[in-house]
N, C-alpha and C positions, 0 to 999 in steps of 0.2 A: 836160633831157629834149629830145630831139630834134621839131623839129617832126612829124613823120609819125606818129611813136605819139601825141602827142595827138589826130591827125583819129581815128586806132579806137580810142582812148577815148571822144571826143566820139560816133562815131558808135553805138558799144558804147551810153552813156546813154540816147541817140536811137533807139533799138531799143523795139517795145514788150516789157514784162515778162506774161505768161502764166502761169498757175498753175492747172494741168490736175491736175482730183481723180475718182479711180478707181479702183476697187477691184479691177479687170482691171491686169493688167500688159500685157497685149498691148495692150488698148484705150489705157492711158497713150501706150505705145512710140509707135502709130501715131497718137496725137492730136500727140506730142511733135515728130513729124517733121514731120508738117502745117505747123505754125506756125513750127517751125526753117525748113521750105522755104519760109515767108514773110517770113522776115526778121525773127523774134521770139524773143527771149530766152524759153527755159520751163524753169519749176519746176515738179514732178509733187510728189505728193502721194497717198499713197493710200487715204486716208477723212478725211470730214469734221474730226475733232477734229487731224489731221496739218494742214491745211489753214489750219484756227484762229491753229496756232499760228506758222505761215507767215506769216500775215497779222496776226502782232501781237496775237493773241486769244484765244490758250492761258491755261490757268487758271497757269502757274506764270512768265507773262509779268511781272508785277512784283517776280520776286524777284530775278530777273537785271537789273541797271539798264543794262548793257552790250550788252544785246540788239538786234541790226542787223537793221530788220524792211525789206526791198526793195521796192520801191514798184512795186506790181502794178496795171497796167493791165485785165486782166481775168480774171476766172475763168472757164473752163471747168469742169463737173459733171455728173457721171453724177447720174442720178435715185437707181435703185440700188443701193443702197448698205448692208453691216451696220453696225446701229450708225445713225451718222449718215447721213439720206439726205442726197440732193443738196438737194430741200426746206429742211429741215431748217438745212441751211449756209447755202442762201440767205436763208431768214429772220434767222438770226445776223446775216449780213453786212449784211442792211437796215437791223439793229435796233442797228447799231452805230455811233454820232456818225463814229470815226475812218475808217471804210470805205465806209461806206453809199453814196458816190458810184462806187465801182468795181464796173463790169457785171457782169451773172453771167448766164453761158448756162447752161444745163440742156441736156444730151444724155440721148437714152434710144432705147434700142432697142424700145421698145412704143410705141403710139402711141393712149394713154387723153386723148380729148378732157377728161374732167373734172378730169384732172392735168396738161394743158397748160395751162388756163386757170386753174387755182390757184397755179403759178407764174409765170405773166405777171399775174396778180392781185397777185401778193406782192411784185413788182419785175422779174422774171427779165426780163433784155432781149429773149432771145428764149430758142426749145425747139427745139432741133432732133433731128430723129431719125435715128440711126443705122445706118449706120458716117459719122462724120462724110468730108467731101468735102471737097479741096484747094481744089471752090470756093468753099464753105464759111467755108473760114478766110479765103480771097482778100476775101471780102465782112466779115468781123467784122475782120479789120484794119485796112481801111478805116475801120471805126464807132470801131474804140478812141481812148481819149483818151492824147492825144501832153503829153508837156511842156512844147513847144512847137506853137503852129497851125500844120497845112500847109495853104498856099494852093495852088489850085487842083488839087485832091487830087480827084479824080473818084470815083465811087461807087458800083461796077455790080453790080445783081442777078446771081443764078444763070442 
C-alpha cells in the first residue's frame, strides 16, 4: 500500500464519528451536512431503537457474534420522536456500562424549560434548540472526544 492512502486512512480514523437520530428526513439531511461540513464522519438513524442498534444495543446484538459496532463519538437526538423519544435514548445510553461515556445532545424545536432540564439532569451534554446552526456543530466538535488529544485545540462559543 502506497504511502499516501495510508495518510486518508489515518485521517478517515482521525475524523470524529456522529450518529444523528431523527425521525425527520429533512432535519437528518441538514444535521448530516452540518457536521460532514465540519469534518465529521455521520451515521443517521431514524428512531431511537435504529440508533440502539447502531450503537451496539439492539436487542438481537448477541446473536450476531460478527457484528462491527463503529465507534461513535457523539450522538445527536431529536427530542421528538414516535416510539422512542430522544429522552428515552438518552437515558438507555447513560444506563449502559459500554456507552455511557459518549455525549448525547438533545435538539428540539420547542423550547420547554422543564424538558431541558430533565435532560441535562439525565446526562444530555447539552439541548439545543432548533434548526441546529453550522455554529452549532463548529462549537460540539470542538467538545467531542478524539482518539487521540489535540493540543492546542481552541474552543469558541457561538
Amino acid at each position: 500500500m502506497d504511502p499516501s492512502s495510508m495518510v486518508g486512512m489515518k485521517e478517515e480514523e482521525e475524523r470524529p464519528h456522529v450518529l444523528v437520530v431523527d425521525d425527520s428526513l429533512v432535519d437528518r439531511k441538514i444535521m448530516e451536512k452540518l457536521f460532514t461540513n465540519s469534518a465529521c464522519k455521520v451515521t443517521t438513524a431514524e428512531n431511537g431503537q435504529k440508533a440502539l442498534e447502531l450503537l451496539g444495543q439492539g436487542e438481537d446484538i448477541h446473536t450476531n457474534i460478527n457484528h462491527h459496532v463503529p465507534k461513535i463519538s457523539l450522538v445527536v437526538t431529536d427530542y421528538c420522536m414516535p416510539g422512542m423519544t430522544g429522552y428515552d435514548l438518552l437515558k438507555k445510553v447513560k444506563e449502559s456500562c459500554d456507552i455511557k461515556e459518549i455525549p448525547v445532545i438533545i435538539v428540539s424545536s420547542e423550547n420547554v424549560p422543564t424538558r431541558i432540564e430533565k435532560c441535562l439532569k439525565e446526562g444530555a451534554q447539552e439541548f439545543i434548540l432548533k434548526p441546529l446552526k453550522q455554529s452549532d456543530v463548529k462549537k460540539l466538535r470542538c467538545q467531542m472526544q478524539f482518539t487521540q488529544p489535540m493540543k492546542g485545540r481552541l474552543c469558541m462559543g457561538r
